[in-house]
C-alpha positions as a printed NumPy array, in Angstrom:
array([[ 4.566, 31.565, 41.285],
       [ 5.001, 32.571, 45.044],
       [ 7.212, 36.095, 45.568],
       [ 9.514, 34.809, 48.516],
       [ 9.999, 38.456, 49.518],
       [ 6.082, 38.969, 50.026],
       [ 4.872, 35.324, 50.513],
       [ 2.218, 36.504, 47.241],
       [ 1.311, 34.966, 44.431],
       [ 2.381, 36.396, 41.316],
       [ 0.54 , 35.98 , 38.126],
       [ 2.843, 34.846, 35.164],
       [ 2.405, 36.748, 32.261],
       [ 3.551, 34.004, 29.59 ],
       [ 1.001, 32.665, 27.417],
       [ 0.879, 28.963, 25.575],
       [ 1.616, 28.804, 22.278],
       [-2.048, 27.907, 21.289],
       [-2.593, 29.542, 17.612],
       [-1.275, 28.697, 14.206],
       [ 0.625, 31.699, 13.934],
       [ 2.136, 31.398, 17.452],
       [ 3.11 , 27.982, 15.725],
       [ 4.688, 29.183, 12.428],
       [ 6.792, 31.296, 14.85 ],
       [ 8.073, 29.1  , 16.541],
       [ 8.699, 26.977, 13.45 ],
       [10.307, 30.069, 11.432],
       [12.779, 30.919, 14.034],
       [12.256, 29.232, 17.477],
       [13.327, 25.732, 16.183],
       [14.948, 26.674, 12.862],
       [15.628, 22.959, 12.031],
       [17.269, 22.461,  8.363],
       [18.326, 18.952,  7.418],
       [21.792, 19.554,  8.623],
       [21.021, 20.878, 11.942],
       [20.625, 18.45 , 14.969],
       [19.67 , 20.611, 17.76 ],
       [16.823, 23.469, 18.154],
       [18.214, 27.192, 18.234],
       [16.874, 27.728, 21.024],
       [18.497, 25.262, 23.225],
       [21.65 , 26.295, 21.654],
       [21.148, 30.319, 22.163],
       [22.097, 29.501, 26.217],
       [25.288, 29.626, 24.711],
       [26.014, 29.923, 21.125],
       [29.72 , 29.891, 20.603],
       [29.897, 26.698, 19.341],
       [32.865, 26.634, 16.716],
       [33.135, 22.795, 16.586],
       [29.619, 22.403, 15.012],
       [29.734, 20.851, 11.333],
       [27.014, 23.432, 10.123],
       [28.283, 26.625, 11.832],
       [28.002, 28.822,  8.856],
       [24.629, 27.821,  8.368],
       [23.755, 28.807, 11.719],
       [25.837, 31.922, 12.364],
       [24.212, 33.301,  8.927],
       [20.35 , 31.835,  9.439],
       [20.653, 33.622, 12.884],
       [22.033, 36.931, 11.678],
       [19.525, 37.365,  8.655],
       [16.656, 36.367, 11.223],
       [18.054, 38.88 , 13.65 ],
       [17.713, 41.823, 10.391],
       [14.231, 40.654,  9.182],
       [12.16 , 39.859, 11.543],
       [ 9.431, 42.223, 12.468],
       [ 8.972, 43.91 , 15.792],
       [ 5.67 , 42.575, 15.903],
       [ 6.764, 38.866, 15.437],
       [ 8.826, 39.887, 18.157],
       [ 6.723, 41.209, 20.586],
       [ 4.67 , 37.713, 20.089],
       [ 7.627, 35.508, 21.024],
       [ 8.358, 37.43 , 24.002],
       [ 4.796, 37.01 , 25.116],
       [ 5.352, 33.024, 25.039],
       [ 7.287, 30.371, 26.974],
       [11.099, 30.402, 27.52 ],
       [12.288, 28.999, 24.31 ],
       [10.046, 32.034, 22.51 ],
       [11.626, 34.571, 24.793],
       [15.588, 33.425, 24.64 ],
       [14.87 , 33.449, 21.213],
       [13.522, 36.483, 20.671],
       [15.472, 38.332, 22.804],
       [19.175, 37.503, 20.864],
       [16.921, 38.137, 18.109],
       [16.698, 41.893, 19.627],
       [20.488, 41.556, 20.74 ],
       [21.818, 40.76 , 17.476],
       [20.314, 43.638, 15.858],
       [20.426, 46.163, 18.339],
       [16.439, 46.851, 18.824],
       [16.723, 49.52 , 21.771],
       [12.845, 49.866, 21.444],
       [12.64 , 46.85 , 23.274],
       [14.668, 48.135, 26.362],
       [11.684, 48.521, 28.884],
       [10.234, 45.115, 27.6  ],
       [13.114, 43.044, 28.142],
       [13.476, 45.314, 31.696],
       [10.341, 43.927, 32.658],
       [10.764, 40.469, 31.648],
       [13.953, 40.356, 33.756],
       [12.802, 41.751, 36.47 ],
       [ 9.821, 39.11 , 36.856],
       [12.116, 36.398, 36.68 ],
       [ 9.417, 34.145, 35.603],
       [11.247, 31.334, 33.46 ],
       [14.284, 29.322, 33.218],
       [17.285, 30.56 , 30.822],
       [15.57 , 33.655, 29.36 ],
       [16.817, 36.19 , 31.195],
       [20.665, 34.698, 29.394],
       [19.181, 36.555, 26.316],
       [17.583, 39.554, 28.319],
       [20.979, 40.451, 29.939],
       [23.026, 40.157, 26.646],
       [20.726, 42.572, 25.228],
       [20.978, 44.75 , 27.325],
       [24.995, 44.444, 27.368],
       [24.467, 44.906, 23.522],
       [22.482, 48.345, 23.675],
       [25.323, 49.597, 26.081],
       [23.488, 52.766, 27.535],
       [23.113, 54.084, 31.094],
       [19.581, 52.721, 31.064],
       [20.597, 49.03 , 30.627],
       [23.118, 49.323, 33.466],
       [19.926, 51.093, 35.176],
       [18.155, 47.553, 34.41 ],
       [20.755, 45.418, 35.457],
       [21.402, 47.178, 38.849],
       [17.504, 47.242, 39.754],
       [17.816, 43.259, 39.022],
       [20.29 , 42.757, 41.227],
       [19.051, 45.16 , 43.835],
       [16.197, 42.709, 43.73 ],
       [17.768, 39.425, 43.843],
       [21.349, 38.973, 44.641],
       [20.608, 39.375, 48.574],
       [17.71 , 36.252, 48.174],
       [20.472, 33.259, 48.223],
       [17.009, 31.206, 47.817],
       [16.745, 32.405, 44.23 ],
       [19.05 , 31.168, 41.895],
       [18.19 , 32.624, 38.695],
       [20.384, 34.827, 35.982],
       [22.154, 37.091, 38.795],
       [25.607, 35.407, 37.264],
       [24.256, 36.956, 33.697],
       [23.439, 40.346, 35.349],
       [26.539, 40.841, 37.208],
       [28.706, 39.903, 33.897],
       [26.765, 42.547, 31.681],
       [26.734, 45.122, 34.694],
       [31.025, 44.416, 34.533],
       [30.828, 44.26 , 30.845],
       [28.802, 47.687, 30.578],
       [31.312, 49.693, 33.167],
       [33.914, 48.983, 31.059],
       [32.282, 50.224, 27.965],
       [30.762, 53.247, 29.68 ],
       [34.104, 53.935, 32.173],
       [31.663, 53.446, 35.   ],
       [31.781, 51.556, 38.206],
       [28.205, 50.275, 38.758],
       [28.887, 46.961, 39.347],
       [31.429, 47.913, 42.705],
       [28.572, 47.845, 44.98 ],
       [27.694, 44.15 , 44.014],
       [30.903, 42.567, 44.561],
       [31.151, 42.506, 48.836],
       [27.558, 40.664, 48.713],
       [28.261, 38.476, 45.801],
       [29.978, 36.142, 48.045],
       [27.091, 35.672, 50.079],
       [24.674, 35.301, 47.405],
       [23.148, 32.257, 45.544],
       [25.972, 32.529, 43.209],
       [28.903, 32.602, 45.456],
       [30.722, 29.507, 43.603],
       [31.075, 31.62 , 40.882],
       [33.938, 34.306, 39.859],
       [31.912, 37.437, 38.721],
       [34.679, 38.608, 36.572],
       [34.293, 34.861, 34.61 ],
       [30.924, 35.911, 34.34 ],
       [32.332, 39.661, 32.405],
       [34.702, 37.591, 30.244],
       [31.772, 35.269, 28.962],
       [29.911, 38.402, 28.28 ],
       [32.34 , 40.256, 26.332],
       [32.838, 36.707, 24.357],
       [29.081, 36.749, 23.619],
       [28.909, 40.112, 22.511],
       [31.94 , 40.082, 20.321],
       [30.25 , 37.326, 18.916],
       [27.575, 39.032, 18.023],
       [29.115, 41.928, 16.776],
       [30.78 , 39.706, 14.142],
       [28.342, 38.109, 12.809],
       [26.34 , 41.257, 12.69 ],
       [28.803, 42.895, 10.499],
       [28.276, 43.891,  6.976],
       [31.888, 41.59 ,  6.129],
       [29.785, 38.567,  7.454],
       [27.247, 39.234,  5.262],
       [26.6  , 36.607,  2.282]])
């Protein structure tokens, strides 16, 4: 991958999935395909309110108990794979709230290096709902919402950066809004972008709570 603002190459840090337990991974809770289900998760974590689904219990629940039990170190393996890994892993994080992987999921976002990922990276760090993730989300945007050649999650960003003044009574986001208009995203209503974010995280939070549980 070529940095547009240098004109360098940038090494990718994904990896293939190329062992057996990369592949039982990616089995267990990548594809998470029961007889009822038609569709991989991880094709439907770029947006999972989906309340006309025939087998939405099913899925709200699987997703939710994955989110308690997996370990930190299946985790850490997912992120280190392709985009389906990563989106899934990182809602994984969301879901239940793993802060520890703040800096990670920084990192990943900041790269930029795959499609959809950085959906789950931003609702994270919406989730976590500290200083630090607006920290995140502002150094993104720093970045990239002045490159209208790079259309890539600054739509996400700017809706958690919204979403997170609100919950923290700050006004981060403010300093976003003259340039957004300019930017690759300028068809786009930033404060669409908050409401989808807030819808995301509320779903979350209910599934996540101890009434949801079985």
């Amino acid at each position: 991958m070529t940095d547009h603002a240098t004109g360098q190459d940038v090494r990718m840090t994904f990896r293939v999935p190329s062992t057996p337990e990369d592949r039982a991974l990616i089995r267990r809770y990548v594809i998470w395909d029961p007889e009822s289900y038609t569709t991989s998760r991880y094709h439907d974590l770029i947006n999972p309110i989906q309340p006309d689904r025939t087998d939405l219990e099913a899925f709200e629940t699987a997703l939710a108990n994955d989110a308690r039990e997996i370990s930190d170190e299946d985790l850490s393996t997912l992120l280190d794979l392709e985009w389906r890994s990563r989106i899934t892993a990182a809602w994984l994080i969301a879901l239940d709230r793993r802060i520890q992987f703040r800096d990670a999921l920084g990192e990943l976002l900041l790269a930029s290096e795959l499609v959809h990922a950085g959906i789950g990276y931003c609702i994270a760090l919406a989730r976590f709902a500290q200083p630090e993730d607006a920290d995140i989300l502002a150094a993104y945007l720093d970045r990239y919402l002045p490159r209208p050649d790079c259309r890539y999650n600054q739509d996400a960003a700017i809706g958690a950066l919204l979403y997170l003044d609100e919950q923290l009574g700050t006004n981060r986001a403010d300093s976003y809004l003259g340039l957004w208009h300019r930017s690759a995203f300028a068809d786009r209503d930033p404060c669409e972008s908050q409401r989808h974010t807030a819808e995301l995280c509320d779903f979350a939070g209910r599934i996540m709570s101890p009434d949801a549980l079985p």
